[in-house]
C-alpha positions as CSV (number, residue, x, y, z in Angstrom):
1,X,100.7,146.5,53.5
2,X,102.3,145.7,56.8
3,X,100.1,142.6,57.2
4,X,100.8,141.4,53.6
5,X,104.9,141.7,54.4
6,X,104.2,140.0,57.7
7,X,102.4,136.8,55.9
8,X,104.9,136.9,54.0
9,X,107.5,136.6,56.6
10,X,105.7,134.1,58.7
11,X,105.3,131.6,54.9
12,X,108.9,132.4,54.2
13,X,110.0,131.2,57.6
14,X,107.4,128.4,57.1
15,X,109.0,127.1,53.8
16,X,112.6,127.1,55.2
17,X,111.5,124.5,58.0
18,X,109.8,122.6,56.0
19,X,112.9,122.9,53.6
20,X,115.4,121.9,56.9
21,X,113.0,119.1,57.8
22,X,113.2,117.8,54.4
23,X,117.3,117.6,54.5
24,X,116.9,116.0,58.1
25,X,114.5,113.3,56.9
26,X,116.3,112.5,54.0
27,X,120.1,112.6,55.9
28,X,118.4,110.3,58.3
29,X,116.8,108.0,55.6
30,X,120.3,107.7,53.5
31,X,122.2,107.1,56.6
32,X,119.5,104.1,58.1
33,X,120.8,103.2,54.0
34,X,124.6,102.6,54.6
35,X,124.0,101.0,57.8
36,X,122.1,98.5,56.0
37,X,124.7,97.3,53.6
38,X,125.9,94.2,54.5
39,X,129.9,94.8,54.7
40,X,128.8,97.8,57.7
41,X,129.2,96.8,60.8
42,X,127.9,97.9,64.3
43,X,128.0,97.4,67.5
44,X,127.8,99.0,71.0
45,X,130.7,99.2,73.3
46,X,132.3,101.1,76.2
47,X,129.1,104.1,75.8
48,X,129.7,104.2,72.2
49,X,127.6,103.2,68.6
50,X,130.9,101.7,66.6
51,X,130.2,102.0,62.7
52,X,132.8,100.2,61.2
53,X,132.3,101.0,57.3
54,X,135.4,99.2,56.1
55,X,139.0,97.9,57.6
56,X,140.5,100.8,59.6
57,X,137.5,102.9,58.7
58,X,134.5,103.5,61.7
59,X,133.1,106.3,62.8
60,X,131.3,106.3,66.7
61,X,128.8,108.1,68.4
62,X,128.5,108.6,71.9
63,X,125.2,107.3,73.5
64,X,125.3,109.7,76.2
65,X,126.7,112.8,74.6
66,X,126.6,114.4,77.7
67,X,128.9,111.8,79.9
68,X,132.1,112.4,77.9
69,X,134.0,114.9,76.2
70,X,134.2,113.0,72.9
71,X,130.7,112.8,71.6
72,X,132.4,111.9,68.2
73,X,134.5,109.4,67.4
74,X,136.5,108.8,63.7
75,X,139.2,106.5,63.1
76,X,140.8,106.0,60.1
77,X,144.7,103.9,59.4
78,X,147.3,105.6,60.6
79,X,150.2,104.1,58.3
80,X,149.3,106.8,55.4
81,X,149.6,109.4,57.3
82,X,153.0,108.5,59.4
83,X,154.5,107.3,55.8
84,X,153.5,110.6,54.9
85,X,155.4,112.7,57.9
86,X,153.1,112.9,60.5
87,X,154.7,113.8,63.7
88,X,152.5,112.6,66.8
89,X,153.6,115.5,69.0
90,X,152.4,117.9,66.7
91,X,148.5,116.8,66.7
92,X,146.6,118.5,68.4
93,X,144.4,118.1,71.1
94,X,141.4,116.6,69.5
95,X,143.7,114.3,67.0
96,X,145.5,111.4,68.4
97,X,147.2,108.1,67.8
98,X,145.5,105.1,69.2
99,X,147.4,101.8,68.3
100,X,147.0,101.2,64.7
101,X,144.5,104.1,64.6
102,X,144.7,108.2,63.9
103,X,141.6,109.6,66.1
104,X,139.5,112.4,65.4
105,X,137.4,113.5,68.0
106,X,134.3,116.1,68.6
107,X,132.6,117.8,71.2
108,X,130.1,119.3,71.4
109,X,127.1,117.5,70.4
110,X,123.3,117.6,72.0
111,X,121.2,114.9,72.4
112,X,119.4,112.4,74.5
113,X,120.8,108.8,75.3
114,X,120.1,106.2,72.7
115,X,121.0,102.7,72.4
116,X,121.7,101.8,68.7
117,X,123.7,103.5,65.6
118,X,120.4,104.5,64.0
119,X,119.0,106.2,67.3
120,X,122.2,108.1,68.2
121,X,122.4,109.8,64.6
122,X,118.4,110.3,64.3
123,X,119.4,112.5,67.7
124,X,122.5,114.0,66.6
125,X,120.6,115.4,63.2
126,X,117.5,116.4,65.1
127,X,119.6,118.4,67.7
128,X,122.6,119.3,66.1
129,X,120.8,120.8,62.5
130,X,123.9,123.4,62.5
131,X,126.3,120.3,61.6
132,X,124.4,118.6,58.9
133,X,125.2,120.1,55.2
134,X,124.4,119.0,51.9
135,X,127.7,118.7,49.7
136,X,125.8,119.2,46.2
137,X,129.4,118.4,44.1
138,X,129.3,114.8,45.5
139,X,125.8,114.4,45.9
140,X,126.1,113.7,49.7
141,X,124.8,114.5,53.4
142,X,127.8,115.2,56.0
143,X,128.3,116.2,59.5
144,X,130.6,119.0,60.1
145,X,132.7,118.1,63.1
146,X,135.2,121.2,63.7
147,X,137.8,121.2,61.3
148,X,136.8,117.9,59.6
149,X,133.6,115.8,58.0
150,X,131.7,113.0,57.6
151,X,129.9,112.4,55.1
152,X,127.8,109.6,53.3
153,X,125.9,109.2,49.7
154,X,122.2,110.5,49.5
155,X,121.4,107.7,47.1
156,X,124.2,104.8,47.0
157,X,122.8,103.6,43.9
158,X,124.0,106.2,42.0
159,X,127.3,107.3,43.5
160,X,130.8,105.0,44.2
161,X,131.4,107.0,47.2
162,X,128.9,105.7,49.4
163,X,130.8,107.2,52.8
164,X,133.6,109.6,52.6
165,X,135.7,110.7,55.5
166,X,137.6,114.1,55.2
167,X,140.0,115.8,57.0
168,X,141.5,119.4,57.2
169,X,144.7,119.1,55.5
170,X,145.7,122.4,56.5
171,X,145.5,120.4,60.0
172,X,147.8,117.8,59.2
173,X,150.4,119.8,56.9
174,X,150.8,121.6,60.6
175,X,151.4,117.9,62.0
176,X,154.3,117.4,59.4
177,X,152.4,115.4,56.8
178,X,152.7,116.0,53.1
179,X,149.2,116.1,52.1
180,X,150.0,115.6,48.9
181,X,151.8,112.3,49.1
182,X,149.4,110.2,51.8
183,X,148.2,106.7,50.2
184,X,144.4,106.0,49.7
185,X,143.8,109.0,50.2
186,X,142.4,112.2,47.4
187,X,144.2,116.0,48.4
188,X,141.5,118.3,47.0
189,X,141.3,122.3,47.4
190,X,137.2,122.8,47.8
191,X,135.7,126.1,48.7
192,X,139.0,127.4,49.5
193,X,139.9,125.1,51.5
194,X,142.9,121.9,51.4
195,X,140.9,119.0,52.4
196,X,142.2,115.1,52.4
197,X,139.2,112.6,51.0
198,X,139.0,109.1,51.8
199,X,136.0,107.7,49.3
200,X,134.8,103.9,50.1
201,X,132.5,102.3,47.7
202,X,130.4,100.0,50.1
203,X,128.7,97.5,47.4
């Protein structure tokens, strides 16, 4: 009897890898997708995979996670968000204004050095499996990165949010923003939680 529970243990424990592996290949395959489209642009700079998805919009990676205390980079327009009552002084530490630019940064992140877009996220998702998610409601993959997400379509074809970015509005209501009232972007409660959504349709 003992033996039988212990094969069953050891198939159980077999089917969720294969189960994790499967969400890895497939958040892999759908992001290699996005940075194929012709309007996403990338380039390496300064240590860092820059993904611009659309004006104002990018999202970097750090090709040495190790070398720098901000393995992960997004940027997203800050006008909304001052028009809306942000107050700079109130960000905090891993939120700040950068020209035209409200940063979001993470730490955290293991990997080896890469040199493209495509290598740096293949090694975030392979070594950073805790942070990858499947958001079933919008049919996407995402990266949890503290307080806020990423997150991209598993199949463009058949979803007009191709990349989303969210942030914690809770986060930002603290800054002096009305969440309710920033432009371009969709104040949603999900899972208990105040979240700001900014969906780009990248065909």
């Amino acid at each position: 009897m003992k033996k039988i529970i212990l094969l069953l243990a050891i198939l159980m424990f077999i089917a969720g890898c294969a189960s994790t592996d499967v969400v890895k290949r497939e958040a892999q395959s759908s992001f290699e997708a996005v940075l194929a489209v012709d309007t996403v642009n990338t380039s390496i700079k300064d240590g860092f995979a820059h993904i611009i998805v659309a004006d104002g919009y990018h999202f970097e990676l750090s090709l040495n996670p190790q070398s720098t205390n901000e393995d992960v980079i997004m940027g997203v327009m800050a006008m909304p968000f001052l028009d809306a009552g942000l107050d700079i002084t109130k960000l905090p530490s891993n939120m700040r204004i950068k020209d035209d630019m409200l940063l979001i940064t993470f730490d955290g992140i293991k990997g080896a050095m890469t040199y493209d877009a495509k290598g740096q996220m293949n090694s975030l998702l392979t070594n950073n499996r805790t942070l990858l998610g499947y958001h079933a409601e919008l049919d996407h993959f995402g990266i949890a990165l503290g307080d806020h997400k990423f997150e991209w379509a598993k199949n463009m074809a058949t979803n007009d949010k191709d990349v989303v970015f969210i942030l914690s509005a809770s986060v930002l209501r603290a800054a002096g923003v009305n969440v309710e009232a920033v432009n371009g972007w969709v104040f949603k409660t999900m899972d208990g939680m105040d979240l700001l959504l900014k969906p780009i349709d990248l065909k």
